[in-house]
PDBQT receptor file of N, H, CA, C and O in Angstrom, charges set to zero:
ATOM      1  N   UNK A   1      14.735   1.323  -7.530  1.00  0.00    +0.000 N 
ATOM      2  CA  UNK A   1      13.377   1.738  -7.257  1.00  0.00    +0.000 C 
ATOM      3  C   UNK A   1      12.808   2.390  -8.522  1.00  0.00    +0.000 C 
ATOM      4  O   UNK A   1      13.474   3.259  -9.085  1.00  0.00    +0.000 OA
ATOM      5  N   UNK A   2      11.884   2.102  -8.890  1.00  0.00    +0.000 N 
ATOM      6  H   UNK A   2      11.343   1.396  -8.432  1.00  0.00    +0.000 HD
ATOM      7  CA  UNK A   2      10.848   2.428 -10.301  1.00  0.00    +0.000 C 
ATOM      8  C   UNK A   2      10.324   3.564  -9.422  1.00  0.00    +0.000 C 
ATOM      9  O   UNK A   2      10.866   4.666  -9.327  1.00  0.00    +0.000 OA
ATOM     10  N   UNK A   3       9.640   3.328  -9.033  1.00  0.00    +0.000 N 
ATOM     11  H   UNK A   3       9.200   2.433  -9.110  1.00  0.00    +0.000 HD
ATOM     12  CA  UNK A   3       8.273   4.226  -8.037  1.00  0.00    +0.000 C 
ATOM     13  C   UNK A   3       9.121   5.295  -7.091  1.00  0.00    +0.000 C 
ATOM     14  O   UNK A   3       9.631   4.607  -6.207  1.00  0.00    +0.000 OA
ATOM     15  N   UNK A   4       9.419   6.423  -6.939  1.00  0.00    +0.000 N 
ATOM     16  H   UNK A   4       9.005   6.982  -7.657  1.00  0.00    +0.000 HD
ATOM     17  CA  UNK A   4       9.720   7.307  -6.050  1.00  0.00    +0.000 C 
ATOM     18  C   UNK A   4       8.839   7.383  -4.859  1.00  0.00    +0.000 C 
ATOM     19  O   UNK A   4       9.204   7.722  -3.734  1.00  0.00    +0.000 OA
ATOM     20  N   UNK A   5       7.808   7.083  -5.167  1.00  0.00    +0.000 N 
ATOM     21  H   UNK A   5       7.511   6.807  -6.081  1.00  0.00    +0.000 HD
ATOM     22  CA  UNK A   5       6.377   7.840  -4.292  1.00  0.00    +0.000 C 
ATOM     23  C   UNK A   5       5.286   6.363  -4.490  1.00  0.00    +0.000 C 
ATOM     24  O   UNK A   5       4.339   6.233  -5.265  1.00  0.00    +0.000 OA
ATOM     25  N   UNK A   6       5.792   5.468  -3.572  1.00  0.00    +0.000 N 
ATOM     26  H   UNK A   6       6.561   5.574  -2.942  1.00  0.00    +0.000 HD
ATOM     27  CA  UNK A   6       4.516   4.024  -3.750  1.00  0.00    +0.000 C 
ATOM     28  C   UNK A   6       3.219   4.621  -3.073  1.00  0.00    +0.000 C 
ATOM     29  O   UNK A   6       2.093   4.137  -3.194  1.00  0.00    +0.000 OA
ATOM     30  N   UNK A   7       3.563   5.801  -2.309  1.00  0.00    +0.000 N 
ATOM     31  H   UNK A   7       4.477   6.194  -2.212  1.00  0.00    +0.000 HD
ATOM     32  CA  UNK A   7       1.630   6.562  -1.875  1.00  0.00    +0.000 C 
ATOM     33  C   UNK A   7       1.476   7.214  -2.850  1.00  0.00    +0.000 C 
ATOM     34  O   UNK A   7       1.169   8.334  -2.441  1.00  0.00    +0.000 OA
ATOM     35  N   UNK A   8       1.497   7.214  -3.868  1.00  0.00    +0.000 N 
ATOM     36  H   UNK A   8       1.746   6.304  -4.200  1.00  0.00    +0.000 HD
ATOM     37  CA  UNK A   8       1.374   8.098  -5.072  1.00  0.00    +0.000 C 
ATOM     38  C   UNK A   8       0.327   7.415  -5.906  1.00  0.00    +0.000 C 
ATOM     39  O   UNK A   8       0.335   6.184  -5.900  1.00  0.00    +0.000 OA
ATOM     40  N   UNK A   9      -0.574   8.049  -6.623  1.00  0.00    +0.000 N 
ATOM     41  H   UNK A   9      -0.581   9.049  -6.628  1.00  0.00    +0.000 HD
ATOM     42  CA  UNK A   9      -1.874   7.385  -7.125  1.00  0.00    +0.000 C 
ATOM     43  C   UNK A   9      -1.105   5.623  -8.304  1.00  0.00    +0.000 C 
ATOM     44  O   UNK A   9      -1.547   4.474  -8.291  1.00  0.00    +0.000 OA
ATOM     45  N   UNK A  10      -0.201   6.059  -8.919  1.00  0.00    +0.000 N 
ATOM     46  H   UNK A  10       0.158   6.993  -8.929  1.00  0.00    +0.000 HD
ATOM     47  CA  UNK A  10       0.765   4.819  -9.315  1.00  0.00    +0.000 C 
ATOM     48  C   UNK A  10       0.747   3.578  -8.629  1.00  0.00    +0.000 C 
ATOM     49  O   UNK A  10       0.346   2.498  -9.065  1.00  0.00    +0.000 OA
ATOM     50  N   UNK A  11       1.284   3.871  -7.363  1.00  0.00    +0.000 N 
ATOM     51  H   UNK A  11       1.609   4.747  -7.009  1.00  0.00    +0.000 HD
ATOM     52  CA  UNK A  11       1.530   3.185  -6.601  1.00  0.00    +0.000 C 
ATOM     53  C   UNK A  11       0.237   2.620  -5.778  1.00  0.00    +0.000 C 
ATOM     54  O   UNK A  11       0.110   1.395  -5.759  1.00  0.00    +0.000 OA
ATOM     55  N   UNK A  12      -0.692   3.382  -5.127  1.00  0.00    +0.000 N 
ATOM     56  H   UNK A  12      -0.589   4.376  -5.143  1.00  0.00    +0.000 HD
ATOM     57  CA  UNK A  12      -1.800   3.243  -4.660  1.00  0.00    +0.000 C 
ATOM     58  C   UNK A  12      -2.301   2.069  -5.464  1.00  0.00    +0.000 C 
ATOM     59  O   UNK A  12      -2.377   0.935  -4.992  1.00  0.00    +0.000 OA
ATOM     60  N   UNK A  13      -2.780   2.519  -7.211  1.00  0.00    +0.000 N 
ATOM     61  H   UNK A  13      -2.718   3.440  -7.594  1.00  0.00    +0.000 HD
ATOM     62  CA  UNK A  13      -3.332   1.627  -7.347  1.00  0.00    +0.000 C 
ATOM     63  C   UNK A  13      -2.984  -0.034  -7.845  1.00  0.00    +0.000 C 
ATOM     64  O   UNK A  13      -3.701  -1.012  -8.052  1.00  0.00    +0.000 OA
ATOM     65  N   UNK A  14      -1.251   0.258  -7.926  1.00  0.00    +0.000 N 
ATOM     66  H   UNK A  14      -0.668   1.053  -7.758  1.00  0.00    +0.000 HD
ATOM     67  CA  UNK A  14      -0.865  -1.001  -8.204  1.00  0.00    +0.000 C 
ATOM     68  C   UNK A  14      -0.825  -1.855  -6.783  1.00  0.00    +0.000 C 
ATOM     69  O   UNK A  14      -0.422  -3.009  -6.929  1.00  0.00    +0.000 OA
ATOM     70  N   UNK A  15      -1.115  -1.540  -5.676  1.00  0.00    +0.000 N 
ATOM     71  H   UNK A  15      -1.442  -0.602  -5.557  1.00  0.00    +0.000 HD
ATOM     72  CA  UNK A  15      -0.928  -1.902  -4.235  1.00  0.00    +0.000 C 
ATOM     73  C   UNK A  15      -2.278  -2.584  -4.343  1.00  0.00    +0.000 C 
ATOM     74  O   UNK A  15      -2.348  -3.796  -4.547  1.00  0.00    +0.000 OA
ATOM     75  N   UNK A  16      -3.007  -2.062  -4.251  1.00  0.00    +0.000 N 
ATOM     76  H   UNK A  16      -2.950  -1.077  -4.086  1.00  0.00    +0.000 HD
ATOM     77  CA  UNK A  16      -4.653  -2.326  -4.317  1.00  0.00    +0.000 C 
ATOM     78  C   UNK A  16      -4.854  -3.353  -5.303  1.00  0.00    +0.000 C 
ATOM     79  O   UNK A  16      -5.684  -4.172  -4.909  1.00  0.00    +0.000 OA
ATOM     80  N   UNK A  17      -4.328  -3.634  -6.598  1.00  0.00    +0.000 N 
ATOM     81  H   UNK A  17      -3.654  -2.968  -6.917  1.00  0.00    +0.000 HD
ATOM     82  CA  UNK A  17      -4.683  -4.608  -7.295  1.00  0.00    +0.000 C 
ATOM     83  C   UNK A  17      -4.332  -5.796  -7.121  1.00  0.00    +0.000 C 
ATOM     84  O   UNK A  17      -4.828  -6.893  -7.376  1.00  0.00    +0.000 OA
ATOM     85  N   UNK A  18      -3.001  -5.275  -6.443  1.00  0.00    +0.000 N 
ATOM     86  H   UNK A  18      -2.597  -4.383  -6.236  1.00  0.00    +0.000 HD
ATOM     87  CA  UNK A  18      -1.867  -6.959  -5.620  1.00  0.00    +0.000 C 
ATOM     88  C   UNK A  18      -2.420  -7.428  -4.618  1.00  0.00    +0.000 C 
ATOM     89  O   UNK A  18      -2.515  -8.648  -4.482  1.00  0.00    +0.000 OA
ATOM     90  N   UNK A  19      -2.914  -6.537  -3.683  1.00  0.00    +0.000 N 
ATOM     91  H   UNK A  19      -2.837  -5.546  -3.794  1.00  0.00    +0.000 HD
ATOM     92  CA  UNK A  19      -4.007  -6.979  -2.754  1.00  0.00    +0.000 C 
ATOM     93  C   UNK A  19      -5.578  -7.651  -3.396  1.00  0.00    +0.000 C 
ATOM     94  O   UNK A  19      -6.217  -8.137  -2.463  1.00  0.00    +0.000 OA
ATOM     95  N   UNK A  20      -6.096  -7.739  -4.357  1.00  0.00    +0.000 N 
ATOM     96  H   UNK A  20      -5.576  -7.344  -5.115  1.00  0.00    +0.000 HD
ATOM     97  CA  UNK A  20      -7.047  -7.697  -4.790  1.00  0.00    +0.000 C 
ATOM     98  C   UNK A  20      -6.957  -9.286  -5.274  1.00  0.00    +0.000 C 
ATOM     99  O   UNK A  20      -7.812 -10.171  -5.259  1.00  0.00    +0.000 OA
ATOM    100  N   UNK A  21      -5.296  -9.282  -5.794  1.00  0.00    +0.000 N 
ATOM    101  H   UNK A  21      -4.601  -8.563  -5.806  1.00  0.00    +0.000 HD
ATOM    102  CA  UNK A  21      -5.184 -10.992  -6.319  1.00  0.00    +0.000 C 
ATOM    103  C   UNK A  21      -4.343 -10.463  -7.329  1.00  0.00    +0.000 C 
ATOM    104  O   UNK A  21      -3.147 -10.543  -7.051  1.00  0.00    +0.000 OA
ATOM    105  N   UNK A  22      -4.640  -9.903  -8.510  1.00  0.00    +0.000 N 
ATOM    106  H   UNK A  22      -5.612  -9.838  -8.736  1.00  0.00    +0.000 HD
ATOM    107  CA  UNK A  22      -3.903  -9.572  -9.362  1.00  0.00    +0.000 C 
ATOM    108  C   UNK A  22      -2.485  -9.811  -9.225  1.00  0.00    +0.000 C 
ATOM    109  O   UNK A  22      -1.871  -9.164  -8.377  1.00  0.00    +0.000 OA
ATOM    110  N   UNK A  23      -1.743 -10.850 -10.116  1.00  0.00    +0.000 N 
ATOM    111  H   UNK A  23      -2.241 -11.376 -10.806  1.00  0.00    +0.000 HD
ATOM    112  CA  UNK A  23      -0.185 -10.933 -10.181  1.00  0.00    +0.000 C 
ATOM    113  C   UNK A  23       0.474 -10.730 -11.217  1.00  0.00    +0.000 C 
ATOM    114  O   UNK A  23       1.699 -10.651 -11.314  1.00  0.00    +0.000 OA
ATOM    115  N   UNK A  24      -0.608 -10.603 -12.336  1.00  0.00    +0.000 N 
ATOM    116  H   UNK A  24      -1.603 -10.667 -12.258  1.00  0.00    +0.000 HD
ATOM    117  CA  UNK A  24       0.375 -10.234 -13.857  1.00  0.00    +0.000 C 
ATOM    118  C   UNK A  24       0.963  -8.914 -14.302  1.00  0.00    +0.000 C 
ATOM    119  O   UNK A  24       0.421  -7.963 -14.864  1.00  0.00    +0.000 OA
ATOM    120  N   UNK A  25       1.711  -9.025 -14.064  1.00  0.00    +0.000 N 
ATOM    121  H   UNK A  25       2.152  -9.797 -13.607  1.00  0.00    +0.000 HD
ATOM    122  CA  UNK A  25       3.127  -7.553 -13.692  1.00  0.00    +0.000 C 
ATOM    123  C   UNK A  25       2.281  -6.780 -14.984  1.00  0.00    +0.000 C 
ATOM    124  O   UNK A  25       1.513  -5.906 -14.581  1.00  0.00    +0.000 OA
ATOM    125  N   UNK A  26       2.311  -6.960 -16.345  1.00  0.00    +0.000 N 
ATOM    126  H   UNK A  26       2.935  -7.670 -16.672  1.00  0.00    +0.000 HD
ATOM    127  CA  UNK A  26       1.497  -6.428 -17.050  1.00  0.00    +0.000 C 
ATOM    128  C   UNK A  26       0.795  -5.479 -17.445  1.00  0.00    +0.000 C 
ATOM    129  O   UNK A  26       0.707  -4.535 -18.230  1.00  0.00    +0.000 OA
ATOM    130  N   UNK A  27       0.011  -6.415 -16.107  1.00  0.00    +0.000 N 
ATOM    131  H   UNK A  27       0.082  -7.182 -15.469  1.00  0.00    +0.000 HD
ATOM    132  CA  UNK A  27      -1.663  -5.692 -15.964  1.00  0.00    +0.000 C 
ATOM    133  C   UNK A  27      -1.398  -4.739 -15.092  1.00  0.00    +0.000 C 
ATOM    134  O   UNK A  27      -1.979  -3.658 -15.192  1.00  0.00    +0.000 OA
ATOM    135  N   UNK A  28      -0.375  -4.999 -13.979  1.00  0.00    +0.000 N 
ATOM    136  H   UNK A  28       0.097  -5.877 -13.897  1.00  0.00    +0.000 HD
ATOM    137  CA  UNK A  28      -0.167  -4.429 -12.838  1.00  0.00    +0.000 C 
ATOM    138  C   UNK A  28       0.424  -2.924 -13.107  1.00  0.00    +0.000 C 
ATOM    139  O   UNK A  28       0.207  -1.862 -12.524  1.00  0.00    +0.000 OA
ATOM    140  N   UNK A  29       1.317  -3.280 -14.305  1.00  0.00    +0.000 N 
ATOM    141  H   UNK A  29       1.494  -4.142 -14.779  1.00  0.00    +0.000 HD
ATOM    142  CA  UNK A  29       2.458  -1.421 -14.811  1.00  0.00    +0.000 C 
ATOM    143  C   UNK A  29       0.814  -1.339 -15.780  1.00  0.00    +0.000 C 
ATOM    144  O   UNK A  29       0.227  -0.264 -15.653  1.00  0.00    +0.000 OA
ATOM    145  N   UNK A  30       0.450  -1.900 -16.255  1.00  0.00    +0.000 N 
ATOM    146  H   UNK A  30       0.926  -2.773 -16.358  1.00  0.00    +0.000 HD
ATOM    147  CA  UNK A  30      -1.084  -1.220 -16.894  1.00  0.00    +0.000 C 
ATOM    148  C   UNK A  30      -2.005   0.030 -15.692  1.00  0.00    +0.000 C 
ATOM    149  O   UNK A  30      -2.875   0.817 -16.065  1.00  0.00    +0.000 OA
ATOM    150  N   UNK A  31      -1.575  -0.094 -14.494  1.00  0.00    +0.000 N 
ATOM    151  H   UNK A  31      -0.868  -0.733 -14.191  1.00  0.00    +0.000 HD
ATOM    152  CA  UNK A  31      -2.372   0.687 -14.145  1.00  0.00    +0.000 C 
ATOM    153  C   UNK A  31      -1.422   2.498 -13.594  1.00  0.00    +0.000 C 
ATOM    154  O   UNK A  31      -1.816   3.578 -13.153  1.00  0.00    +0.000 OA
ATOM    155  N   UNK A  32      -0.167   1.942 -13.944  1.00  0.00    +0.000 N 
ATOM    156  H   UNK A  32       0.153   1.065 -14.301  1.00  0.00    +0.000 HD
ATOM    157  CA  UNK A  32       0.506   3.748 -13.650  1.00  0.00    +0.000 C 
ATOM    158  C   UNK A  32      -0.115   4.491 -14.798  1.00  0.00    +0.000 C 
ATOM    159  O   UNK A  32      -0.570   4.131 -15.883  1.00  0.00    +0.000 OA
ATOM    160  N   UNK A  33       0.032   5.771 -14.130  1.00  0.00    +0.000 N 
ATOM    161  H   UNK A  33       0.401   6.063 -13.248  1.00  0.00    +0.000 HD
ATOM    162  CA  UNK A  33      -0.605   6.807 -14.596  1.00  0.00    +0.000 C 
ATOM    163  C   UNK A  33       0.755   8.285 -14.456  1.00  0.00    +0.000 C 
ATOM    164  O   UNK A  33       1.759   8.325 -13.745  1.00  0.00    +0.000 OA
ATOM    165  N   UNK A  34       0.317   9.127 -15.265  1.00  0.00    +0.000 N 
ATOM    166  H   UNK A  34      -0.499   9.095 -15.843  1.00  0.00    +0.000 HD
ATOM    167  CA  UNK A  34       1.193  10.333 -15.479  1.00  0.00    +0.000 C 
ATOM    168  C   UNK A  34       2.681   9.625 -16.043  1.00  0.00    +0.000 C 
ATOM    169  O   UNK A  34       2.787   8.649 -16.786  1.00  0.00    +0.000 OA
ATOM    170  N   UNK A  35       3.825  10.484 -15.408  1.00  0.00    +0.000 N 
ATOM    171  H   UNK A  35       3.740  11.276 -14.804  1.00  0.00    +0.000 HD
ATOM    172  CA  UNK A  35       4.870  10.323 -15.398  1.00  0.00    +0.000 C 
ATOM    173  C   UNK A  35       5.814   8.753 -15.335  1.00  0.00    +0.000 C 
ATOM    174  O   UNK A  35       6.846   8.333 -15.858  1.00  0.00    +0.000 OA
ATOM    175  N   UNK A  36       4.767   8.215 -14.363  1.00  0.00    +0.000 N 
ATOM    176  H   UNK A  36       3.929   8.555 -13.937  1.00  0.00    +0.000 HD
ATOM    177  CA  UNK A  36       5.085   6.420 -14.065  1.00  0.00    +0.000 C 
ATOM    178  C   UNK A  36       5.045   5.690 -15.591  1.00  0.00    +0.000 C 
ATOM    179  O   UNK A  36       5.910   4.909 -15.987  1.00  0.00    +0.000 OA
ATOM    180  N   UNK A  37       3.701   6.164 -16.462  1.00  0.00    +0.000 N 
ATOM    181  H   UNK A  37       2.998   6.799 -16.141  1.00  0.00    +0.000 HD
ATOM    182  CA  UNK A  37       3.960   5.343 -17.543  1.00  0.00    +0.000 C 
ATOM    183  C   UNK A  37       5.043   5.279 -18.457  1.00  0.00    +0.000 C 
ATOM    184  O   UNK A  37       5.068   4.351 -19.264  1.00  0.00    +0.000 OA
ATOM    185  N   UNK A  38       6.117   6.299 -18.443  1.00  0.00    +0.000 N 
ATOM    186  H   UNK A  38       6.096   7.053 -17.787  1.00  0.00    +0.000 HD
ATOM    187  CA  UNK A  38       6.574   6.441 -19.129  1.00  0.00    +0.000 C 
ATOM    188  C   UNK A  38       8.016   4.406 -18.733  1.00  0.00    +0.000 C 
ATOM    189  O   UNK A  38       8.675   3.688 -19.485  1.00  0.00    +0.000 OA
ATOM    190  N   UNK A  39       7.768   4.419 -17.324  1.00  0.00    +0.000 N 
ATOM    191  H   UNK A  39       7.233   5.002 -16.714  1.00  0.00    +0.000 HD
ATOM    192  CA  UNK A  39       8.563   3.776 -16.818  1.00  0.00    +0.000 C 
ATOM    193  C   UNK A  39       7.884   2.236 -16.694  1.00  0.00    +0.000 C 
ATOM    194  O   UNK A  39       8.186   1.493 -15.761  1.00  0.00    +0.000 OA
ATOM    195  N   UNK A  40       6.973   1.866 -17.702  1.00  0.00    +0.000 N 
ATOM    196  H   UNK A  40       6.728   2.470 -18.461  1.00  0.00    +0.000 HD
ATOM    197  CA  UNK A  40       6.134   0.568 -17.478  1.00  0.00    +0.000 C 
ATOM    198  C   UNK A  40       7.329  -0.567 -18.045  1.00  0.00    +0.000 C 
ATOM    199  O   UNK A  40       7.085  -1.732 -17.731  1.00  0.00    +0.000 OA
ATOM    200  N   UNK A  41       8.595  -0.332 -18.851  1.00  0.00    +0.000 N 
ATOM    201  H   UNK A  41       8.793   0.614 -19.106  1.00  0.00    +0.000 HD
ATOM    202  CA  UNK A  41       9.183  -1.424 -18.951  1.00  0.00    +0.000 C 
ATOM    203  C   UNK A  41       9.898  -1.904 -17.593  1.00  0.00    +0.000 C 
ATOM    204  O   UNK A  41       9.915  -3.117 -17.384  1.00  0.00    +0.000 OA
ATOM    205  N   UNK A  42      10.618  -0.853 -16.452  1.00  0.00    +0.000 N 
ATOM    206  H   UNK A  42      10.604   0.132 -16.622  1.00  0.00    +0.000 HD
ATOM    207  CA  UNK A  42      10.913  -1.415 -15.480  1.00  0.00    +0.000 C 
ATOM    208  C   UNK A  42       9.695  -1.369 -14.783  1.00  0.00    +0.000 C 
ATOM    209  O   UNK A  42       9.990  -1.519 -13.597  1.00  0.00    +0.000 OA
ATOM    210  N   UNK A  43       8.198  -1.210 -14.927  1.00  0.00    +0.000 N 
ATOM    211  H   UNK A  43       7.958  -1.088 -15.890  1.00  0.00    +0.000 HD
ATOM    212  CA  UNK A  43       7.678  -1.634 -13.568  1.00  0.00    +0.000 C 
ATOM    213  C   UNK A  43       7.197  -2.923 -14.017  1.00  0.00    +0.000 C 
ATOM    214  O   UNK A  43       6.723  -3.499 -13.038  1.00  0.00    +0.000 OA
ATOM    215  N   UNK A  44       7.096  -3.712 -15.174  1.00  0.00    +0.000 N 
ATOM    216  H   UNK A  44       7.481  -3.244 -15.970  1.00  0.00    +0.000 HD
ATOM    217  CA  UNK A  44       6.950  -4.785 -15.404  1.00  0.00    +0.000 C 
ATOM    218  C   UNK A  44       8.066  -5.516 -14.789  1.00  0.00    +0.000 C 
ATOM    219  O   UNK A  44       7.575  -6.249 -13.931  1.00  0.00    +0.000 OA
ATOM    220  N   UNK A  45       9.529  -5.673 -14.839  1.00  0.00    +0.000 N 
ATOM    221  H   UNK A  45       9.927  -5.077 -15.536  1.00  0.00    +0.000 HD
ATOM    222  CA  UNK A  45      10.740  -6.056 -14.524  1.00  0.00    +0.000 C 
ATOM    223  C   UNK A  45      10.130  -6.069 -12.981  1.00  0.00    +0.000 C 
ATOM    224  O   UNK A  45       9.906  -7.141 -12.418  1.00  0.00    +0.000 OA
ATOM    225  N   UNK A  46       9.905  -4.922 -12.408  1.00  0.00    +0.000 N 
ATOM    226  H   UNK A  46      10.086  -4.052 -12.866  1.00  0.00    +0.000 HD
ATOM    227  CA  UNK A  46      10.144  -4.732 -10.783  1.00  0.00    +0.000 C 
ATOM    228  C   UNK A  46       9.272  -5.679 -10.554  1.00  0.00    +0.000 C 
ATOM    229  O   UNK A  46       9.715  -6.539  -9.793  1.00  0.00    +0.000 OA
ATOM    230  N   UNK A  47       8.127  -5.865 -10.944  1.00  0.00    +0.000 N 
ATOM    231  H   UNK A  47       7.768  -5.166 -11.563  1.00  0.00    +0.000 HD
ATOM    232  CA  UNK A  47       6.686  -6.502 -10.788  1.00  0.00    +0.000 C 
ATOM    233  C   UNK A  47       6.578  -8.004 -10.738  1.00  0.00    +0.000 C 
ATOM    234  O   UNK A  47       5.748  -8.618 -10.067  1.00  0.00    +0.000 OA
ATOM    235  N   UNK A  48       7.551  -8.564 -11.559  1.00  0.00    +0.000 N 
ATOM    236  H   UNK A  48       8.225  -8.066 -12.105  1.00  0.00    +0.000 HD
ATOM    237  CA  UNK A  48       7.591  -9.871 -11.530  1.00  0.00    +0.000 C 
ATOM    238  C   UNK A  48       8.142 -10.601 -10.693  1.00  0.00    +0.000 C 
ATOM    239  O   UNK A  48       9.082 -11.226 -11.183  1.00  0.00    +0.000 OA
ATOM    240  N   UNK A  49       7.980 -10.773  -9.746  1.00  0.00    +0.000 N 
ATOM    241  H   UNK A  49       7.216 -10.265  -9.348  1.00  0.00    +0.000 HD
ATOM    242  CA  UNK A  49       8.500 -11.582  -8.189  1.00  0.00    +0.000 C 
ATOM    243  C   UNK A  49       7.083 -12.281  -7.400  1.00  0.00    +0.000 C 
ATOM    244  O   UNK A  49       6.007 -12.397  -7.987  1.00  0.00    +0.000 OA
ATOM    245  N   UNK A  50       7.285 -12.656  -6.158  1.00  0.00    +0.000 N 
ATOM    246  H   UNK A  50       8.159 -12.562  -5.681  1.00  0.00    +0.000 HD
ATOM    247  CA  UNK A  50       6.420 -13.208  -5.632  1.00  0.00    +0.000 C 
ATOM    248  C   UNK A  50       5.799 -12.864  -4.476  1.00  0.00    +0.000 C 
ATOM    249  O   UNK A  50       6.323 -13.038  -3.375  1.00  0.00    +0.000 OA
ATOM    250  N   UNK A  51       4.334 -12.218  -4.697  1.00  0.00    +0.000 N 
ATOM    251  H   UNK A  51       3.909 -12.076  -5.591  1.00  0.00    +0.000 HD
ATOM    252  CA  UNK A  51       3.673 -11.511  -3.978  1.00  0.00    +0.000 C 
ATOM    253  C   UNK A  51       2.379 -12.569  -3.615  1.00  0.00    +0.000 C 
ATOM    254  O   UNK A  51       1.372 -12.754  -4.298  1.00  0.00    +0.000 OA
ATOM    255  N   UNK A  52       2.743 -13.200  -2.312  1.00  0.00    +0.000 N 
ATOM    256  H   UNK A  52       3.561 -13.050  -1.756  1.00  0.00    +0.000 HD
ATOM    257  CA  UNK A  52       1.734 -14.089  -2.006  1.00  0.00    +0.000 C 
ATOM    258  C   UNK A  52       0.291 -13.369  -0.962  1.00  0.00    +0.000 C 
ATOM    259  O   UNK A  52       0.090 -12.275  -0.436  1.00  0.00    +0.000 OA
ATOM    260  N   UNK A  53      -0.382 -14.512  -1.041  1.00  0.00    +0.000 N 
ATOM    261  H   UNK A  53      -0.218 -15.401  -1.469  1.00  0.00    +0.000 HD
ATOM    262  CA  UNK A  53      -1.668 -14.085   0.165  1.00  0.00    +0.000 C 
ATOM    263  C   UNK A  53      -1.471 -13.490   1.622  1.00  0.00    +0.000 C 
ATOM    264  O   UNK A  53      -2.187 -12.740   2.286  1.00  0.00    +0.000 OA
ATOM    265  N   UNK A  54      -0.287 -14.070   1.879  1.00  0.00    +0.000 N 
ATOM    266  H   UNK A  54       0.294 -14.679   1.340  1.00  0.00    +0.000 HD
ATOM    267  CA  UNK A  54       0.092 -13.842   3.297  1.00  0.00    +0.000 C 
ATOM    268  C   UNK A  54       0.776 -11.923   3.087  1.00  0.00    +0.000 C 
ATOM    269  O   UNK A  54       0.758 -10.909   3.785  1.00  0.00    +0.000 OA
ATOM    270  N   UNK A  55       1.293 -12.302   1.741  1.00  0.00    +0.000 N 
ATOM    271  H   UNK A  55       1.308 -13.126   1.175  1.00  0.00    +0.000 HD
ATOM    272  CA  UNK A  55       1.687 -10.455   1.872  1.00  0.00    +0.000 C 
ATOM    273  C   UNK A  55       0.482  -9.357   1.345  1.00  0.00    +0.000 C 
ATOM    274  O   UNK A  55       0.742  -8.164   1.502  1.00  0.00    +0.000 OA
ATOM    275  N   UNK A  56      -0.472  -9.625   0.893  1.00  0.00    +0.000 N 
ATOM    276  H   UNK A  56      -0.684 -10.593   0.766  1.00  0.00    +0.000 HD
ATOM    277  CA  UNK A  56      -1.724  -9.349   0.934  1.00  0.00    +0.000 C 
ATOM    278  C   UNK A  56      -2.764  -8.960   2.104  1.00  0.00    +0.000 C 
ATOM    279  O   UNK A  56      -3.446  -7.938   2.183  1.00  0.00    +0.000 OA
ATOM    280  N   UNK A  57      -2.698 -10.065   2.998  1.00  0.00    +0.000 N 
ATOM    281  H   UNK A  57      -2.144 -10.895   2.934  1.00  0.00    +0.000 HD
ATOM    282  CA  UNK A  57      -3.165 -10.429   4.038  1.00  0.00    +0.000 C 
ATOM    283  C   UNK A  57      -2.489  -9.287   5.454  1.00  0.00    +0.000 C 
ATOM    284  O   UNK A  57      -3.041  -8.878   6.476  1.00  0.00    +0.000 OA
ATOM    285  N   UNK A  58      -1.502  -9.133   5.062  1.00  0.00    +0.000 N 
ATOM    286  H   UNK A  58      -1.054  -9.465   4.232  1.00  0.00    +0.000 HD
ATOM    287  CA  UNK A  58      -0.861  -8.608   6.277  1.00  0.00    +0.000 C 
ATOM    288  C   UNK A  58      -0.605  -6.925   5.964  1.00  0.00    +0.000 C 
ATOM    289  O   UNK A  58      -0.407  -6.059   6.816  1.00  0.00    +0.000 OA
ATOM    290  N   UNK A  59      -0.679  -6.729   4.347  1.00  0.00    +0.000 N 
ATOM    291  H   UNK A  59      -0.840  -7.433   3.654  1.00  0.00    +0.000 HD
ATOM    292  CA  UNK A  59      -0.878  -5.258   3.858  1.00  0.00    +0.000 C 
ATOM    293  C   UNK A  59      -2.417  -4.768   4.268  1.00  0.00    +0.000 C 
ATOM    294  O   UNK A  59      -2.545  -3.581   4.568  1.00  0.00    +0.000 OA
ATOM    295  N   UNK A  60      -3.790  -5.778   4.299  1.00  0.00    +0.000 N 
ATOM    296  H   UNK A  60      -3.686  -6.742   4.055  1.00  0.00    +0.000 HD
ATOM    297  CA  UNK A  60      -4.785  -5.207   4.714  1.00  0.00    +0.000 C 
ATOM    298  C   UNK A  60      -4.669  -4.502   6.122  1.00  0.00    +0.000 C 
ATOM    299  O   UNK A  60      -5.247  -3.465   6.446  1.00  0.00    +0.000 OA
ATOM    300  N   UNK A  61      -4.046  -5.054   6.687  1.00  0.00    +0.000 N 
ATOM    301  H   UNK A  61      -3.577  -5.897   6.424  1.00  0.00    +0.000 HD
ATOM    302  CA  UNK A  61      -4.054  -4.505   8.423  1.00  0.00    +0.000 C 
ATOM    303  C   UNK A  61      -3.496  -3.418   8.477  1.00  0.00    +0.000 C 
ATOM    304  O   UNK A  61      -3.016  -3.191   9.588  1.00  0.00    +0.000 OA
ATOM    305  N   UNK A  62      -3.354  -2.629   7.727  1.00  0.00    +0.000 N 
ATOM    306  H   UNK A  62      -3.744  -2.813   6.825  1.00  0.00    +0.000 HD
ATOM    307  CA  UNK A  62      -2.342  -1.186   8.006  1.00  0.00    +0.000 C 
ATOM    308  C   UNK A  62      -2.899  -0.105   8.018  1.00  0.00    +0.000 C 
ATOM    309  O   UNK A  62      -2.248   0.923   8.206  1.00  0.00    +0.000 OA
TER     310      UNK A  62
């Protein structure tokens, strides 16, 4: 686990961008903030897998 705290503004907003469409791990560790950045080489690593519409789709309902 990279992220201790995925409700954590880090996490928040990398959730929100995956939902949004965004898949380039990248862009995606581009958006931790504080302490998280220090950890953008594994959240790129963590980031790169496959986050489809349907897991998008089913994160809006919560």
């Amino acid at each position: 686990m990279v992220l201790t705290d995925v409700t954590g503004v880090s996490g928040r907003a990398i959730l929100k961008a995956l939902i949004a469409g965004e898949r380039d791990p990248e862009q995606l560790a581009g958006l931790a903030v504080g302490k998280a950045r220090a950890k953008i080489p594994a959240l790129i690593e963590a980031l790169d897998g496959e986050f489809t519409h349907h897991h998008a789709f089913s994160r809006r309902w919560r």
